[in-house]
C-alpha positions as CSV (number, residue, x, y, z in Angstrom):
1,X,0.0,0.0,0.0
2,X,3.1,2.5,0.6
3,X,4.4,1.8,-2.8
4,X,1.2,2.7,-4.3
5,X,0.9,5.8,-2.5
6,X,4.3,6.7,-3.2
7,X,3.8,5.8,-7.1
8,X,0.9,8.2,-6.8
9,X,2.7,11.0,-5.5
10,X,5.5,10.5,-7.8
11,X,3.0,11.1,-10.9
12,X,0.7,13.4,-9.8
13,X,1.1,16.7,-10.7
14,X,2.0,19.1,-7.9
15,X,-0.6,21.6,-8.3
16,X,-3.5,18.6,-7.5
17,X,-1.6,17.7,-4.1
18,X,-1.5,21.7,-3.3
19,X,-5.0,22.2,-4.3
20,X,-6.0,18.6,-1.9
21,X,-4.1,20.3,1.2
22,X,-6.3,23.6,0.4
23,X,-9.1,21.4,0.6
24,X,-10.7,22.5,-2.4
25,X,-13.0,19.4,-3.5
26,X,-12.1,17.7,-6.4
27,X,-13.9,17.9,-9.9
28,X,-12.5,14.9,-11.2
29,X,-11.2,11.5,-9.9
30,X,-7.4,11.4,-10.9
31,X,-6.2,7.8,-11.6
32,X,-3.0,6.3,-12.7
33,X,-2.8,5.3,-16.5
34,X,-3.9,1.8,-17.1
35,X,-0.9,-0.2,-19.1
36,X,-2.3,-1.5,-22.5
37,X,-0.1,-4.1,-24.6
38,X,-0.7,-3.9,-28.4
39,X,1.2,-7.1,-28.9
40,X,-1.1,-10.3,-27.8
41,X,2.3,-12.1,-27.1
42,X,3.5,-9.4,-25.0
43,X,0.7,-9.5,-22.9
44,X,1.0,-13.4,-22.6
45,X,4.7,-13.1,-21.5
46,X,3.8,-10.0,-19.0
47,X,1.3,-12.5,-17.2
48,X,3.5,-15.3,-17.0
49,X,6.7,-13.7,-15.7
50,X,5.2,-13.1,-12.5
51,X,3.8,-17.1,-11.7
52,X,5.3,-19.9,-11.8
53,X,4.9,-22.4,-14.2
54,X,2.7,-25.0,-13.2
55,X,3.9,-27.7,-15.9
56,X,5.5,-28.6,-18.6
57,X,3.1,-27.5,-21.2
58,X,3.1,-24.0,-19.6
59,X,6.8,-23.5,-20.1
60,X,6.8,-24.9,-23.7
61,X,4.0,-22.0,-24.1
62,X,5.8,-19.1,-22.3
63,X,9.3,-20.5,-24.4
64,X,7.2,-20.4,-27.9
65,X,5.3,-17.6,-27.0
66,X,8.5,-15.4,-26.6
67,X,10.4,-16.6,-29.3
68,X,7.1,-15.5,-31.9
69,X,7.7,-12.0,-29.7
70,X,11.6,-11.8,-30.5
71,X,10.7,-12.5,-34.0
């Protein structure tokens, strides 16, 4: 939770945290940018970095599916 609200702060733009302390309401919720992959495969790979693999057949997919990304 700290390293999201630090993220935050990081990208927010200085002027919204002033105009928060004021305590002037807000007229629009501000939200980090969601991360969209245009590559299918990249997406695929981006998923399965983070788990492990729970067989065989899932390794043989994250292997093909990176070397059709390299390509």
């Amino acid at each position: 939770m700290d390293k999201a609200i630090h993220e935050f702060h990081d990208s927010v733009d200085t002027n919204e945290i002033a105009r928060q302390l004021n305590g002037t309401p807000a007229t629009e919720v501000l939200t980090l940018p969601t991360v969209e992959f245009e590559i299918q495969e990249r997406a695929t790979i981006a998923r399965m970095l983070f788990q492990p693999f729970k067989n065989d057949k899932a390794r043989i997919k994250f292997i093909y599916t990176l070397a059709r990304l390299c390509h």
